[in-house]
PDB file of N, CA, C and O in Angstrom:
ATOM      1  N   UNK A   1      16.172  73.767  -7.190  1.00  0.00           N
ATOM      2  CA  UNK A   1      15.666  72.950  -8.284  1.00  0.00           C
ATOM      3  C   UNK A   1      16.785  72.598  -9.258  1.00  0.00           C
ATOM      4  O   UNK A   1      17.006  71.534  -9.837  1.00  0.00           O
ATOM      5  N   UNK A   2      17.504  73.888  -9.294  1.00  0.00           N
ATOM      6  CA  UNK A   2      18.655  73.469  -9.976  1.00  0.00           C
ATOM      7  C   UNK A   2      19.716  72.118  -9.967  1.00  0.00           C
ATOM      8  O   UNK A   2      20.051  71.133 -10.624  1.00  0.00           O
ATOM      9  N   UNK A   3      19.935  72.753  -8.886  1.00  0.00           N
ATOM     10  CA  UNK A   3      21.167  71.055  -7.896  1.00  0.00           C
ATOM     11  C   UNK A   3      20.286  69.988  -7.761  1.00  0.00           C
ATOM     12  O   UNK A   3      20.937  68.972  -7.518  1.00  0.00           O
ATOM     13  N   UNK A   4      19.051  69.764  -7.813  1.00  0.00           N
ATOM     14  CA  UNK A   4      18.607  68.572  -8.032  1.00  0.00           C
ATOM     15  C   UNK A   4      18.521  67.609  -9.818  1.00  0.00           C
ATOM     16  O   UNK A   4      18.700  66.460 -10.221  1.00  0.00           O
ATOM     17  N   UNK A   5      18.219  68.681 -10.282  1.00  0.00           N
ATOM     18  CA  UNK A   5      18.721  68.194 -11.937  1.00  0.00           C
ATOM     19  C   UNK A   5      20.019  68.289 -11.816  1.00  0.00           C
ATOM     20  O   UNK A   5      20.168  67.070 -11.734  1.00  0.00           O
ATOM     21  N   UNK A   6      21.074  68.685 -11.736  1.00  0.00           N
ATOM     22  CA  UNK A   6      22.155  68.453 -12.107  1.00  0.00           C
ATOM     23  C   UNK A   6      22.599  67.329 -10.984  1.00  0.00           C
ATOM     24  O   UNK A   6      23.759  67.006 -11.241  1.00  0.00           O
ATOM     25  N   UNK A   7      22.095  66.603  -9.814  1.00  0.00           N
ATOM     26  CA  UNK A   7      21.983  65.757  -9.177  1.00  0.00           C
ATOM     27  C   UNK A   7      21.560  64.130  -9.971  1.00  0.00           C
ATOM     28  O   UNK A   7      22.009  62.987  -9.873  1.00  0.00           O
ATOM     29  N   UNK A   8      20.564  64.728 -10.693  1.00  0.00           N
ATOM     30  CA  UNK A   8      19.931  63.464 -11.481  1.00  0.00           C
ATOM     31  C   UNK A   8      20.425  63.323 -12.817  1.00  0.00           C
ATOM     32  O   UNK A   8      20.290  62.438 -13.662  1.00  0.00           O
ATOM     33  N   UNK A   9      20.947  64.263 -12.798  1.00  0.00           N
ATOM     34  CA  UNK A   9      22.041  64.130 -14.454  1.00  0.00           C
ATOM     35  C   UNK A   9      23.563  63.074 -13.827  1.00  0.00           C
ATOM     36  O   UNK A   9      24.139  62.130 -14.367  1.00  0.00           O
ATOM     37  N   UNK A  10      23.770  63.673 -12.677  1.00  0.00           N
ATOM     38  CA  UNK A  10      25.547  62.702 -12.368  1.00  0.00           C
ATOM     39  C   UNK A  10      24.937  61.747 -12.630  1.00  0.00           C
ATOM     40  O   UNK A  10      25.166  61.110 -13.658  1.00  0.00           O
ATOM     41  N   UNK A  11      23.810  61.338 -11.581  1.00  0.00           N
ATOM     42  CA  UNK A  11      23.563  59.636 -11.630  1.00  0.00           C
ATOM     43  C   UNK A  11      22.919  59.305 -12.480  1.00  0.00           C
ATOM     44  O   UNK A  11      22.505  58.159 -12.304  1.00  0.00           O
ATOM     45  N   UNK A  12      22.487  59.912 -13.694  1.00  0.00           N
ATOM     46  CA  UNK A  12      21.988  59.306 -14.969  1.00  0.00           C
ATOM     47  C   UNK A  12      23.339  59.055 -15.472  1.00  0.00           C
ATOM     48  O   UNK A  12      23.204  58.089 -16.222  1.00  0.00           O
ATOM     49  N   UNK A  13      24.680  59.436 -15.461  1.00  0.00           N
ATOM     50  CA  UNK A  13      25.408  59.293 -16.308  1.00  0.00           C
ATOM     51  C   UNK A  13      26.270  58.096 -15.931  1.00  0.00           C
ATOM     52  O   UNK A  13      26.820  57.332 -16.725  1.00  0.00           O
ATOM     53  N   UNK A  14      26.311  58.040 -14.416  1.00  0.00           N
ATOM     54  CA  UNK A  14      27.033  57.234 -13.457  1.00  0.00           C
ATOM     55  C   UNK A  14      26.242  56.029 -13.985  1.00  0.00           C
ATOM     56  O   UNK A  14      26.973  55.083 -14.278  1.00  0.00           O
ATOM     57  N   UNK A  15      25.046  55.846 -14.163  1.00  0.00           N
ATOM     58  CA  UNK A  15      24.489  54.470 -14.080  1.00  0.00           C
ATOM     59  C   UNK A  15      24.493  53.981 -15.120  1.00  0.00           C
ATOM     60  O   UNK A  15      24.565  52.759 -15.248  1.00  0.00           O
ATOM     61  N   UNK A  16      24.377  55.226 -16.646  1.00  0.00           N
ATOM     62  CA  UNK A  16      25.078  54.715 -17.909  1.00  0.00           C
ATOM     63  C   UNK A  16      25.744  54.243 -17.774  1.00  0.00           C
ATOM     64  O   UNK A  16      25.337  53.091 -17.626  1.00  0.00           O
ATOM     65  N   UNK A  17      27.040  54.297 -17.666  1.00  0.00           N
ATOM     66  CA  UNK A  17      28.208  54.079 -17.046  1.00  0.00           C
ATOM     67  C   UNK A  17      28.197  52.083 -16.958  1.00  0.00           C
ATOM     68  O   UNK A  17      28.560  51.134 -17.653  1.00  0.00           O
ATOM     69  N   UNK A  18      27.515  52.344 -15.600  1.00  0.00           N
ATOM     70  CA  UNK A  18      27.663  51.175 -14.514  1.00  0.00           C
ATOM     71  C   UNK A  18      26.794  49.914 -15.917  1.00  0.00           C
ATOM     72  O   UNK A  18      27.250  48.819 -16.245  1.00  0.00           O
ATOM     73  N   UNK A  19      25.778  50.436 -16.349  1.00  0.00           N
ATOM     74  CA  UNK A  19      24.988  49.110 -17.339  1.00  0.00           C
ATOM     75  C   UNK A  19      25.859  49.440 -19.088  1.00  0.00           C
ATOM     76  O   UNK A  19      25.644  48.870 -20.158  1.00  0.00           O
ATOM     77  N   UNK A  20      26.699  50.400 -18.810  1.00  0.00           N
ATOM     78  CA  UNK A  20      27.299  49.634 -20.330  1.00  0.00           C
ATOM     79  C   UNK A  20      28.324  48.941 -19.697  1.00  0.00           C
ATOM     80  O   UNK A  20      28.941  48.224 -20.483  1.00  0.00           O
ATOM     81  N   UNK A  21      28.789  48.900 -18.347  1.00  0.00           N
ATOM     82  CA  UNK A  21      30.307  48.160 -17.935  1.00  0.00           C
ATOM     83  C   UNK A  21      29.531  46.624 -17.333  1.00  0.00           C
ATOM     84  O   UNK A  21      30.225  45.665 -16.993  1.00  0.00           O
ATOM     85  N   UNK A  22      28.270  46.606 -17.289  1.00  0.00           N
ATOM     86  CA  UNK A  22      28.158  45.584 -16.375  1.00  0.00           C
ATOM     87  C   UNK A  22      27.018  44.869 -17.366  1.00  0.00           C
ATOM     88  O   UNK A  22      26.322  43.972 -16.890  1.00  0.00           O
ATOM     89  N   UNK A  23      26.812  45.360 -18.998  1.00  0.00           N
ATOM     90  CA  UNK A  23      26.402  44.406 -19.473  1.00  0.00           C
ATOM     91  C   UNK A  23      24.697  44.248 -19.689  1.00  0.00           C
ATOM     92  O   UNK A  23      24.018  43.316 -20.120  1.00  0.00           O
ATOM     93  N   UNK A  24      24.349  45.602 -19.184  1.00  0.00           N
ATOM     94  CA  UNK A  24      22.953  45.808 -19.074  1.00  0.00           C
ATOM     95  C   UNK A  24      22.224  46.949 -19.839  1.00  0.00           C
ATOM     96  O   UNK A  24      22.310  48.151 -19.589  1.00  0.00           O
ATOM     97  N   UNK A  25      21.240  46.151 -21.152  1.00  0.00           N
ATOM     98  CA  UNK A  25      20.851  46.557 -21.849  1.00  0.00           C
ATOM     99  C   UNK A  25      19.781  47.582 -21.906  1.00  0.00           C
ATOM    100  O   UNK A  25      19.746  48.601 -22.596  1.00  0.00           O
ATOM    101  N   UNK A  26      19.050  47.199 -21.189  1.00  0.00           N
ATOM    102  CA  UNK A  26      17.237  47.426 -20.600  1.00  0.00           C
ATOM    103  C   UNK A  26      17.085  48.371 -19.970  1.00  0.00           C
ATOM    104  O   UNK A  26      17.576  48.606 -18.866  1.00  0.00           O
ATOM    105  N   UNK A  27      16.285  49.123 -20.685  1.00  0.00           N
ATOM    106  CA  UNK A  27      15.742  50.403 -19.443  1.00  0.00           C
ATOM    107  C   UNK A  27      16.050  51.786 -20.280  1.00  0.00           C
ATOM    108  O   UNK A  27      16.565  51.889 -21.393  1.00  0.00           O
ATOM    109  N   UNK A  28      15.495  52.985 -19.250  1.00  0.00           N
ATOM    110  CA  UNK A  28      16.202  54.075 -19.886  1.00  0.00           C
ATOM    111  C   UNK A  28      16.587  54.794 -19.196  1.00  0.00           C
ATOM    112  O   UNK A  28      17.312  54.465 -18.258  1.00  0.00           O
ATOM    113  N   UNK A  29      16.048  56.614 -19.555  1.00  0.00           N
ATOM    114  CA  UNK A  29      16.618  57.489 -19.019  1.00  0.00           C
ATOM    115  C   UNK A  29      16.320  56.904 -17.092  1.00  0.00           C
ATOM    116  O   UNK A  29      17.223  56.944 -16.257  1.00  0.00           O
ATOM    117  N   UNK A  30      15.312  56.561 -16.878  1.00  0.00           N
ATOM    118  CA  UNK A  30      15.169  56.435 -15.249  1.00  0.00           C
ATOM    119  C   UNK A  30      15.358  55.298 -14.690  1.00  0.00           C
ATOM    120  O   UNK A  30      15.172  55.194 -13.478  1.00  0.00           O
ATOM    121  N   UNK A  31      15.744  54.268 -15.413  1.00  0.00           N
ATOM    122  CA  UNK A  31      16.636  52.944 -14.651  1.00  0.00           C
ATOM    123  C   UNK A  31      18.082  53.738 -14.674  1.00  0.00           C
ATOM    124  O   UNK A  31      18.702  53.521 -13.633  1.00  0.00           O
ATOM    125  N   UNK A  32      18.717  54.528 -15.517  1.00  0.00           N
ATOM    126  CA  UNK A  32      20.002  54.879 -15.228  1.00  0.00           C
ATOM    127  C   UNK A  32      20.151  55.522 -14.048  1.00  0.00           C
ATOM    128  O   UNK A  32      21.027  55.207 -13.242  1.00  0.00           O
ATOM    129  N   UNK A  33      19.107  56.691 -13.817  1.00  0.00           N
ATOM    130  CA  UNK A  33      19.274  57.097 -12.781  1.00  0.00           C
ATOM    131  C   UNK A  33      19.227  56.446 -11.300  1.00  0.00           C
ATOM    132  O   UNK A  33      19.767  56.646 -10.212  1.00  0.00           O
ATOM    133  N   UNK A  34      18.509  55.770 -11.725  1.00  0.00           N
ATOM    134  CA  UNK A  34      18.122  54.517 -10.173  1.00  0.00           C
ATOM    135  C   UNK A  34      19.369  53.776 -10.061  1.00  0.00           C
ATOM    136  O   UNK A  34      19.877  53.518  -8.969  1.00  0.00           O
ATOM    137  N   UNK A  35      20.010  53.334 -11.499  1.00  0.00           N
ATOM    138  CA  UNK A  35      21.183  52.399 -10.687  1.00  0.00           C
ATOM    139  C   UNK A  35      22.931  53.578 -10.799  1.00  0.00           C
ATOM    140  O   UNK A  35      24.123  53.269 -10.795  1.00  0.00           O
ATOM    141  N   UNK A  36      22.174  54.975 -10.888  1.00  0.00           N
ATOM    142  CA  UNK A  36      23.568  55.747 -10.391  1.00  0.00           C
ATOM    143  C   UNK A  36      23.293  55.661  -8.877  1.00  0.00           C
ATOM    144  O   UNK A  36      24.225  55.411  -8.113  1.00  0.00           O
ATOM    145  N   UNK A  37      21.969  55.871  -8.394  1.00  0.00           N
ATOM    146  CA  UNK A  37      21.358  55.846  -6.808  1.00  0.00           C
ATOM    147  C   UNK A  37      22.146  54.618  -5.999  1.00  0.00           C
ATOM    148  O   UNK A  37      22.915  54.544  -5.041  1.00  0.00           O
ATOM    149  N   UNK A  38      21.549  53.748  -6.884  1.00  0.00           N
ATOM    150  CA  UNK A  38      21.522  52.541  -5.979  1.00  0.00           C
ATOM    151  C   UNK A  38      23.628  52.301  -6.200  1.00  0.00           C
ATOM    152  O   UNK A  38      24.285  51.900  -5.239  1.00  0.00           O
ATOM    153  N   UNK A  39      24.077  52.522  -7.105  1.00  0.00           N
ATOM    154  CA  UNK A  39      25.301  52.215  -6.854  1.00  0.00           C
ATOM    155  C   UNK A  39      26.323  52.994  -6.390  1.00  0.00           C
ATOM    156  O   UNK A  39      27.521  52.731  -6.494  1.00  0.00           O
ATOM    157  N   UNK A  40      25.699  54.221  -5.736  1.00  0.00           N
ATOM    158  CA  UNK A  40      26.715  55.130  -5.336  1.00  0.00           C
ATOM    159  C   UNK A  40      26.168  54.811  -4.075  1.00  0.00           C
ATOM    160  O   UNK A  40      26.893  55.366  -3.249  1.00  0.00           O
ATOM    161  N   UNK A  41      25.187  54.150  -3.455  1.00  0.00           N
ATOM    162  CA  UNK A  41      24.842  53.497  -2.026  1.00  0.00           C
ATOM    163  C   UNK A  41      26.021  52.141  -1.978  1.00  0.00           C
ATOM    164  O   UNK A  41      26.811  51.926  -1.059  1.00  0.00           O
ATOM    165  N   UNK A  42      25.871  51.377  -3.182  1.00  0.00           N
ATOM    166  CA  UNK A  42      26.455  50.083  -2.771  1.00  0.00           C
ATOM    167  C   UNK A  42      28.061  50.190  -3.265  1.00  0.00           C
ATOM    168  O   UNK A  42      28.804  49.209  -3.222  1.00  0.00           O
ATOM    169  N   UNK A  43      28.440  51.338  -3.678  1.00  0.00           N
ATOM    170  CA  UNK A  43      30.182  51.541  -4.077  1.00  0.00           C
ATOM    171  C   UNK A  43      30.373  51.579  -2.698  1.00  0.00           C
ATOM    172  O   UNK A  43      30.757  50.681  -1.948  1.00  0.00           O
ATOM    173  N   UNK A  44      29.903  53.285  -2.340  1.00  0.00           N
ATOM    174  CA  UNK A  44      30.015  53.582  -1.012  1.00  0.00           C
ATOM    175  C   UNK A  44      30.022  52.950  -0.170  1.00  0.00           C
ATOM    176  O   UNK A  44      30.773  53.405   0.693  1.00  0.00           O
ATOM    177  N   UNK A  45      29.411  51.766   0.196  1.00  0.00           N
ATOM    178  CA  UNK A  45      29.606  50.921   1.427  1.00  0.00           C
ATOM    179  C   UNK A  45      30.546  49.939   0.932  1.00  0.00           C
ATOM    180  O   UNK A  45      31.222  49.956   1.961  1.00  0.00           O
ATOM    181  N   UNK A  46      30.996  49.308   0.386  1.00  0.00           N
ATOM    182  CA  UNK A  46      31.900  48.527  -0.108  1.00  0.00           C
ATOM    183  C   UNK A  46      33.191  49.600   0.178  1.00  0.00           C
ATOM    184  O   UNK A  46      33.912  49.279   1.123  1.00  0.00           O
ATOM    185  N   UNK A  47      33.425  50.418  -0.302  1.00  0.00           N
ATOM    186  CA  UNK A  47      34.437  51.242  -0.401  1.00  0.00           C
ATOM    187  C   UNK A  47      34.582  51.686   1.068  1.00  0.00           C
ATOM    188  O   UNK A  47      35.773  51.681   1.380  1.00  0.00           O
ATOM    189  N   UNK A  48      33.930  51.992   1.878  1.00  0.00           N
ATOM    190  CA  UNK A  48      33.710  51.705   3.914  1.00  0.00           C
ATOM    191  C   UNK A  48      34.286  50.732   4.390  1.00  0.00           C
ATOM    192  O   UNK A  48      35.266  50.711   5.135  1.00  0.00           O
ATOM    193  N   UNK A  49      33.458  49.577   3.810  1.00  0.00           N
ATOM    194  CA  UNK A  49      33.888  48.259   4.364  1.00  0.00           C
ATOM    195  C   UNK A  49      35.483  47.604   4.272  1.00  0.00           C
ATOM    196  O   UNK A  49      35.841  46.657   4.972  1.00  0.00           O
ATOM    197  N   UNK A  50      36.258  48.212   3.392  1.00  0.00           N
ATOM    198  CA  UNK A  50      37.693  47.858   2.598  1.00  0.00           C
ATOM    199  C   UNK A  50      38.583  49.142   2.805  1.00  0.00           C
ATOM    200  O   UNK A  50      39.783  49.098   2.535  1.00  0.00           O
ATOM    201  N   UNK A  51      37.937  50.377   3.326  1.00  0.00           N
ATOM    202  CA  UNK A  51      38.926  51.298   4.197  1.00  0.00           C
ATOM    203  C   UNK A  51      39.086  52.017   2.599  1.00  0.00           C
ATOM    204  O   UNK A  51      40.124  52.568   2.965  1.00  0.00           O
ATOM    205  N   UNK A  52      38.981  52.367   1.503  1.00  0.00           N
ATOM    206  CA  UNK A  52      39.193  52.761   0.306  1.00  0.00           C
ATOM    207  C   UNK A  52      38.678  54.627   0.052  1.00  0.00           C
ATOM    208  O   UNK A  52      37.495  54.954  -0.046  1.00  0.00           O
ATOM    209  N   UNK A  53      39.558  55.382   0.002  1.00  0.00           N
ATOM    210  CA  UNK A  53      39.460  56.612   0.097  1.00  0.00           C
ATOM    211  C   UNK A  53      38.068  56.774  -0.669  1.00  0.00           C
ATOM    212  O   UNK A  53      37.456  55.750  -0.973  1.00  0.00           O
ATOM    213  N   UNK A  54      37.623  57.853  -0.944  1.00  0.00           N
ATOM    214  CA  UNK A  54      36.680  58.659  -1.957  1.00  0.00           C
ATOM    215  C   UNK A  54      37.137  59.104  -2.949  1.00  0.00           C
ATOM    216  O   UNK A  54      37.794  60.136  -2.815  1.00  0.00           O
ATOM    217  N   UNK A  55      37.003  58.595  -4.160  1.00  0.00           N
ATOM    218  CA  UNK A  55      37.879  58.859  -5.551  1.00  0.00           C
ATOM    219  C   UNK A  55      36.588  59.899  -6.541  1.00  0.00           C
ATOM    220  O   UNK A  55      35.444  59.559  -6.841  1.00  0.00           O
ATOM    221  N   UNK A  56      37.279  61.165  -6.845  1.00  0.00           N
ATOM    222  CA  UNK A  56      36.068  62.092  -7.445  1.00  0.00           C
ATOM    223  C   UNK A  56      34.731  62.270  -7.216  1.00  0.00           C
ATOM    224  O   UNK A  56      33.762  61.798  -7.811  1.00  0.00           O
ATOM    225  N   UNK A  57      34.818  63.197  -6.044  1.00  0.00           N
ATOM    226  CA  UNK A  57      33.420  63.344  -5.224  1.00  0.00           C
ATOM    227  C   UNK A  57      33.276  64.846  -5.538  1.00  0.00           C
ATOM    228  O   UNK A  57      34.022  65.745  -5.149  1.00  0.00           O
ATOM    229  N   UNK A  58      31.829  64.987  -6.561  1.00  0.00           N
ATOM    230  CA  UNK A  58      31.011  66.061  -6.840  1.00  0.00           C
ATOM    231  C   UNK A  58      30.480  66.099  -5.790  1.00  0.00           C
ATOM    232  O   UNK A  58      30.030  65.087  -5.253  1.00  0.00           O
ATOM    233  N   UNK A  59      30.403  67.598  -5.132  1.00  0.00           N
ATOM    234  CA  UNK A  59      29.322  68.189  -4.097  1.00  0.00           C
ATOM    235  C   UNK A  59      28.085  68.887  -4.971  1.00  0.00           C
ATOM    236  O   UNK A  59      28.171  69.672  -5.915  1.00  0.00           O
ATOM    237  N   UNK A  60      27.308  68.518  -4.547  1.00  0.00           N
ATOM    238  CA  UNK A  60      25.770  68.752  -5.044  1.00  0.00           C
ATOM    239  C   UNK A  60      24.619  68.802  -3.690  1.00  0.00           C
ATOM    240  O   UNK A  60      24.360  67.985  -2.806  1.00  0.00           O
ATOM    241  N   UNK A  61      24.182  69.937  -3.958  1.00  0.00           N
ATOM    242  CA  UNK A  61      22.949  70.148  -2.666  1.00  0.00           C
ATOM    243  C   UNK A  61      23.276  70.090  -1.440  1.00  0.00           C
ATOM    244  O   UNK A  61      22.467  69.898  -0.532  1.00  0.00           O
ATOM    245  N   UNK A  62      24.679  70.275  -1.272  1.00  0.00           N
ATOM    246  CA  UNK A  62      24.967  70.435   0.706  1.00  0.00           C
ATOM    247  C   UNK A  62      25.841  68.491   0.808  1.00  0.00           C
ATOM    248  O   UNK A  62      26.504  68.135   1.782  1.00  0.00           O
ATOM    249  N   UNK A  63      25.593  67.665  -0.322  1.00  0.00           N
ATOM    250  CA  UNK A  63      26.433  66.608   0.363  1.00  0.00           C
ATOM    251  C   UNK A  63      27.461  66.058  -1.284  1.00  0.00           C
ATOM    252  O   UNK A  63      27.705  66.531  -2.394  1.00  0.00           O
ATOM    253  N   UNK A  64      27.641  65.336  -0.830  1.00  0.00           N
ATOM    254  CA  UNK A  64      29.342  64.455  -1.957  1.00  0.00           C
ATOM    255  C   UNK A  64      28.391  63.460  -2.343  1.00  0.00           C
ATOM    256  O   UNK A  64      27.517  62.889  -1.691  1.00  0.00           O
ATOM    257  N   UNK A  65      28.788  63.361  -3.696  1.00  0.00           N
ATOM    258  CA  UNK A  65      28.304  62.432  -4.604  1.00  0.00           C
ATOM    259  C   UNK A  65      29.800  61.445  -5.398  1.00  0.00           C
ATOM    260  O   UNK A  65      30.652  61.836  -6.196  1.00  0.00           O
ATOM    261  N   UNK A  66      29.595  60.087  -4.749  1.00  0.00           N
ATOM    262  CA  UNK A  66      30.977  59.544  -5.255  1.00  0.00           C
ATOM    263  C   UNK A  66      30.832  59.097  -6.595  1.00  0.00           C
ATOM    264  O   UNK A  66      30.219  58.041  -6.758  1.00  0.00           O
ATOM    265  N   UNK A  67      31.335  59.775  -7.713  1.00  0.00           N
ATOM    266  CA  UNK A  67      31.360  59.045  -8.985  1.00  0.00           C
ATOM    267  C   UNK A  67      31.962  57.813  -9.341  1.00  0.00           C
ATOM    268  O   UNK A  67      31.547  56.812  -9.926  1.00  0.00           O
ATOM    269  N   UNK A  68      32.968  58.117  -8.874  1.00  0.00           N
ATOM    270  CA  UNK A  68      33.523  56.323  -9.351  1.00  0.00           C
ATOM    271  C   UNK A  68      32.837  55.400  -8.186  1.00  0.00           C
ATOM    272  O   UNK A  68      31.984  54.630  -8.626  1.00  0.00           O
ATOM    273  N   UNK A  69      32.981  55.366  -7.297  1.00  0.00           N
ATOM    274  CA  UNK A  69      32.140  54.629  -7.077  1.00  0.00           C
ATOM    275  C   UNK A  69      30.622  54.137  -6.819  1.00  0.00           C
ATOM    276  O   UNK A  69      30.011  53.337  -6.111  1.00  0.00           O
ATOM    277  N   UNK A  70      30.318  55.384  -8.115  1.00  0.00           N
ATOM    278  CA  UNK A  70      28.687  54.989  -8.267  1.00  0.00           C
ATOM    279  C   UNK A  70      28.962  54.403  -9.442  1.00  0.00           C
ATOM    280  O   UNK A  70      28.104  53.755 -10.041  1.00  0.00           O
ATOM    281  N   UNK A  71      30.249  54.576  -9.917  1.00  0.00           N
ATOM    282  CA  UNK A  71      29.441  53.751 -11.679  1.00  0.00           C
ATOM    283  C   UNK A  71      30.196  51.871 -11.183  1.00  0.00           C
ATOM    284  O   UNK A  71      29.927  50.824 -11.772  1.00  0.00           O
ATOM    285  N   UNK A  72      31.290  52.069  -9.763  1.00  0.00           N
ATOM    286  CA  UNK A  72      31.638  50.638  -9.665  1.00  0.00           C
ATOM    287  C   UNK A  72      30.433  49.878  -9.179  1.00  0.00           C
ATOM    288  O   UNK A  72      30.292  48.669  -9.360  1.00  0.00           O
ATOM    289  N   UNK A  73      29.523  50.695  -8.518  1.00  0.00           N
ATOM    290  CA  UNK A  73      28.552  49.967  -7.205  1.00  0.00           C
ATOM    291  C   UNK A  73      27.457  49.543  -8.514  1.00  0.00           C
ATOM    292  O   UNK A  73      26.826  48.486  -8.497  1.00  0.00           O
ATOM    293  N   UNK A  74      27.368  50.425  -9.490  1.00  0.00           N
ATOM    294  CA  UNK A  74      26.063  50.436 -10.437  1.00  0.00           C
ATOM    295  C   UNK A  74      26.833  48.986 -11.365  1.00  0.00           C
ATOM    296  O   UNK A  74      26.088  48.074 -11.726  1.00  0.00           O
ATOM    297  N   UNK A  75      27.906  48.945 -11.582  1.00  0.00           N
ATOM    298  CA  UNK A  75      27.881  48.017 -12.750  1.00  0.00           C
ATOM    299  C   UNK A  75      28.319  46.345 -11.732  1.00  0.00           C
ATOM    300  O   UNK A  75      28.399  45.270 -12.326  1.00  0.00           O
ATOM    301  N   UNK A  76      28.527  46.452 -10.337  1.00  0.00           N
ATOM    302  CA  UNK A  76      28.384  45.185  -9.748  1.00  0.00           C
ATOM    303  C   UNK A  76      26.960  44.905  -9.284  1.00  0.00           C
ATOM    304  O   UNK A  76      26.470  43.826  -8.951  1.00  0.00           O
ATOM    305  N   UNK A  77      26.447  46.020  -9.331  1.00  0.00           N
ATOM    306  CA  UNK A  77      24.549  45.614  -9.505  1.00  0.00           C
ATOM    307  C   UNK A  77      24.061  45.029 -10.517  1.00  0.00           C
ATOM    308  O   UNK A  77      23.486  43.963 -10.296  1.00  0.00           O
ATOM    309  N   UNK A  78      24.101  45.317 -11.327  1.00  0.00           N
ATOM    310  CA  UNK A  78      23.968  45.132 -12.865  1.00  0.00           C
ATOM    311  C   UNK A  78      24.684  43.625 -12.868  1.00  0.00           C
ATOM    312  O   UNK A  78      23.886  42.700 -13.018  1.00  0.00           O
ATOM    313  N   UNK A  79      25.837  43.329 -12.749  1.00  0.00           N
ATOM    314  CA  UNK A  79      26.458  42.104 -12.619  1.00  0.00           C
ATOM    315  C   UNK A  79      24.978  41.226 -12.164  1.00  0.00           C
ATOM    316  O   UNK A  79      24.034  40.819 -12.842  1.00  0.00           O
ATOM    317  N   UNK A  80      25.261  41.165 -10.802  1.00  0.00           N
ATOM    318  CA  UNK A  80      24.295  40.203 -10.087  1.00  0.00           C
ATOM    319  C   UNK A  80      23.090  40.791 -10.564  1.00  0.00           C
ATOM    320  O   UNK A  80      22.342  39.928 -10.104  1.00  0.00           O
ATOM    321  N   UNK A  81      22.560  41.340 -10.953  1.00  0.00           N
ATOM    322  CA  UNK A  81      21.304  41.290 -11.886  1.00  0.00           C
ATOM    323  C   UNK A  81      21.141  40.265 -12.774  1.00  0.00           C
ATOM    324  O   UNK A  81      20.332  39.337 -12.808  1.00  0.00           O
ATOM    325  N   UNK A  82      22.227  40.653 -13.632  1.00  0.00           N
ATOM    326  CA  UNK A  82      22.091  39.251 -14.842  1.00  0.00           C
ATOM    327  C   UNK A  82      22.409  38.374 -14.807  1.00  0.00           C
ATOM    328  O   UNK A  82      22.276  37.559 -15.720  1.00  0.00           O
ATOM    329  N   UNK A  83      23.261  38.060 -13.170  1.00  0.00           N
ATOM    330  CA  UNK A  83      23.733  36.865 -13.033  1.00  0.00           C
ATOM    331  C   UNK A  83      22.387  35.974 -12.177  1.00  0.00           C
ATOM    332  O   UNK A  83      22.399  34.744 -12.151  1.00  0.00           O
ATOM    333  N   UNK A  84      21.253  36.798 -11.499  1.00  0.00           N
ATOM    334  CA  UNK A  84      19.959  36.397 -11.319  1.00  0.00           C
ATOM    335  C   UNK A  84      18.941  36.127 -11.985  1.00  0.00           C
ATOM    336  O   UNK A  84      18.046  35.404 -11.548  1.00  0.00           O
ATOM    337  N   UNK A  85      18.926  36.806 -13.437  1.00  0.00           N
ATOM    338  CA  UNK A  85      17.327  36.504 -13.745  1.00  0.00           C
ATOM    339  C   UNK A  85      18.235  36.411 -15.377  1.00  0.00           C
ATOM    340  O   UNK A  85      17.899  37.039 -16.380  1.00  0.00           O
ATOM    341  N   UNK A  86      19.460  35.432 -15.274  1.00  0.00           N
ATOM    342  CA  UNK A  86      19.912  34.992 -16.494  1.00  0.00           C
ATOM    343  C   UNK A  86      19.182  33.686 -16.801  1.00  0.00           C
ATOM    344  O   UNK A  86      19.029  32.707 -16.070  1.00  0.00           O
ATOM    345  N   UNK A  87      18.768  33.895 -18.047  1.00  0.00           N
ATOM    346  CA  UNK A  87      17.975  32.494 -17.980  1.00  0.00           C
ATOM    347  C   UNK A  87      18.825  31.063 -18.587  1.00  0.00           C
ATOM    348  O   UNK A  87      19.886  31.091 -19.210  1.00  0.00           O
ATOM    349  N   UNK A  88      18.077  29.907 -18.234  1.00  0.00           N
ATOM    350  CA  UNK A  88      19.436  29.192 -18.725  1.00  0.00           C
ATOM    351  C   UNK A  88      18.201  28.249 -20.171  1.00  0.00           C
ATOM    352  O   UNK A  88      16.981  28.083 -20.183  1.00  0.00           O
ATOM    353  N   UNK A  89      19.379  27.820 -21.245  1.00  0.00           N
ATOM    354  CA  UNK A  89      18.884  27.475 -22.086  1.00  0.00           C
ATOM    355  C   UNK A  89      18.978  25.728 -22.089  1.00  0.00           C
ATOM    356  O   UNK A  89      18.457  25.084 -23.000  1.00  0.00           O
TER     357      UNK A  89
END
C-alpha cells in the first residue's frame, strides 16, 4: 500500500511538473496524477522510438518509473491539449 502512494505521489509531482511547463491550468490533485501516467507512457515511447537512454528512473513496486520523461511526455500532452480545444476568438 505503501509503494503505491508513494507511486501516485512521483506522478502527481511529474504531472505538476508537465502542466506548469506545458501551460495547463485546470484540474487538480488527480488530473496531475493522470498526466504523470499518461506522460511517463508517452516520454517513454518517444524516448524508444529516438534510441534515448532512461534519465532518473525511481524503482517503485518491482518496476522503473521514468521521471524526466514523465514530466517531458506530460507537458507535450498538455501542449497538444491546448493546442486542441484552444478556442479561437
Amino acid at each position: 500500500m505503501l509503494q503505491l502512494l508513494v507511486l501516485l505521489l512521483i506522478a502527481g509531482v511529474c504531472g505538476a511538473l508537465g502542466q506548469a511547463i506545458g501551460g495547463y491550468t485546470h484540474g487538480g490533485c488527480l488530473v496531475s496524477i493522470a498526466l504523470g501516467f499518461i506522460g511517463a507512457l508517452l516520454g517513454s515511447w518517444i524516448a524508444g522510438q529516438l534510441h534515448l537512454p532512461e534519465l532518473l528512473v525511481i524503482p517503485v513496486v518491482g518496476m522503473h518509473f521514468p521521471v524526466i520523461w514523465s514530466i517531458i511526455g506530460a507537458a507535450l500532452f498538455v501542449a497538444l491539449i491546448n493546442l486542441i480545444t484552444r478556442r479561437r476568438a
